[in-house]
N, C-alpha and C positions, 0 to 999 in steps of 0.2 A: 526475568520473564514477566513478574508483574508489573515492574516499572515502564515495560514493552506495552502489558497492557492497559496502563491508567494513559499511555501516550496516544494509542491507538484510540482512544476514548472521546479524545480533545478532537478528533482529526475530522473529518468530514465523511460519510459514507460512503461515497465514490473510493476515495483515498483509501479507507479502510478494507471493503472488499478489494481493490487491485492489489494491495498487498497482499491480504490474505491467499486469493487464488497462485500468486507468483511466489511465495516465499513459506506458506503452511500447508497448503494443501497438498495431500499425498494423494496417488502421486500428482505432481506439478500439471494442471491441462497445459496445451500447449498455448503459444500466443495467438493462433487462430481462433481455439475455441476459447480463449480470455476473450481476444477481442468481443465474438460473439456474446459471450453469457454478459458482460460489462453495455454492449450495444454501442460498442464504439470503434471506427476505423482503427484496424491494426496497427498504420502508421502514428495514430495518438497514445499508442503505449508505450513506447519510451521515455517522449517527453514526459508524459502522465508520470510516470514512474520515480522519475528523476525530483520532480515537481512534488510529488508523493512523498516521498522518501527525504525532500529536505524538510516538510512541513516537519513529518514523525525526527530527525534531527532537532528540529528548533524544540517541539513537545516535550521530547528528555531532554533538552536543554532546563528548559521552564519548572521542569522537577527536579532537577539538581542531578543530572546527568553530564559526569564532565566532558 
Protein backbone atom coordinates (compact mmCIF):
# COMPACT_ATOMS: atom_id res chain seq x y z
CA UNK A 1 0.00 0.00 0.00
CA UNK A 2 2.62 2.60 0.57
CA UNK A 3 4.64 1.74 -2.46
CA UNK A 4 0.85 2.35 -4.19
CA UNK A 5 1.22 5.48 -2.48
CA UNK A 6 4.86 6.99 -3.26
CA UNK A 7 3.55 5.93 -6.97
CA UNK A 8 0.43 7.89 -6.77
CA UNK A 9 2.62 10.74 -5.72
CA UNK A 10 4.82 10.87 -9.06
CA UNK A 11 1.59 10.72 -11.05
CA UNK A 12 -0.27 13.97 -12.00
CA UNK A 13 -3.48 15.27 -10.31
CA UNK A 14 -5.92 14.56 -12.81
CA UNK A 15 -4.60 10.90 -12.71
CA UNK A 16 -4.42 10.80 -9.08
CA UNK A 17 -8.02 11.81 -8.24
CA UNK A 18 -9.64 9.53 -11.24
CA UNK A 19 -8.11 6.68 -9.56
CA UNK A 20 -8.90 7.49 -6.28
CA UNK A 21 -12.75 8.18 -6.94
CA UNK A 22 -12.85 4.66 -9.22
CA UNK A 23 -10.82 2.35 -7.06
CA UNK A 24 -10.83 4.01 -3.09
CA UNK A 25 -13.61 5.57 -2.66
CA UNK A 26 -16.47 4.04 -0.72
CA UNK A 27 -18.74 3.53 -1.90
CA UNK A 28 -17.40 3.90 -5.67
CA UNK A 29 -19.74 7.17 -7.22
CA UNK A 30 -20.80 6.09 -10.24
CA UNK A 31 -19.20 7.09 -13.76
CA UNK A 32 -21.76 9.71 -14.31
CA UNK A 33 -21.05 11.43 -11.23
CA UNK A 34 -16.98 10.80 -11.75
CA UNK A 35 -17.48 12.17 -14.93
CA UNK A 36 -19.01 15.28 -13.31
CA UNK A 37 -16.85 15.90 -10.04
CA UNK A 38 -13.62 15.27 -12.56
CA UNK A 39 -15.56 17.91 -15.30
CA UNK A 40 -14.79 15.72 -17.93
CA UNK A 41 -17.03 13.94 -20.65
CA UNK A 42 -17.92 10.38 -19.47
CA UNK A 43 -16.76 8.99 -22.70
CA UNK A 44 -13.06 10.24 -21.64
CA UNK A 45 -12.94 7.92 -18.64
CA UNK A 46 -11.98 4.91 -19.97
CA UNK A 47 -9.47 5.94 -22.06
CA UNK A 48 -8.39 8.31 -19.09
CA UNK A 49 -8.29 5.38 -17.09
CA UNK A 50 -6.45 3.04 -19.08
CA UNK A 51 -3.76 6.09 -19.70
CA UNK A 52 -3.89 6.56 -15.77
CA UNK A 53 -3.39 3.22 -14.67
CA UNK A 54 -0.37 2.57 -17.25
CA UNK A 55 1.34 5.83 -15.91
CA UNK A 56 0.79 4.34 -11.84
CA UNK A 57 2.32 0.75 -13.72
CA UNK A 58 5.41 2.55 -15.06
CA UNK A 59 5.75 4.61 -11.26
CA UNK A 60 6.00 1.09 -9.51
CA UNK A 61 8.00 0.05 -12.05
CA UNK A 62 10.50 3.16 -11.37
CA UNK A 63 10.49 1.90 -7.63
CA UNK A 64 11.35 -1.37 -8.00
CA UNK A 65 7.95 -2.76 -8.47
CA UNK A 66 8.30 -5.96 -10.43
Amino acid sequence: AALVGHALERMDARCRELLRLLFWETPSPSYDETAARLGMPIGSLGPTRGRCLEKLRAALSELGFP
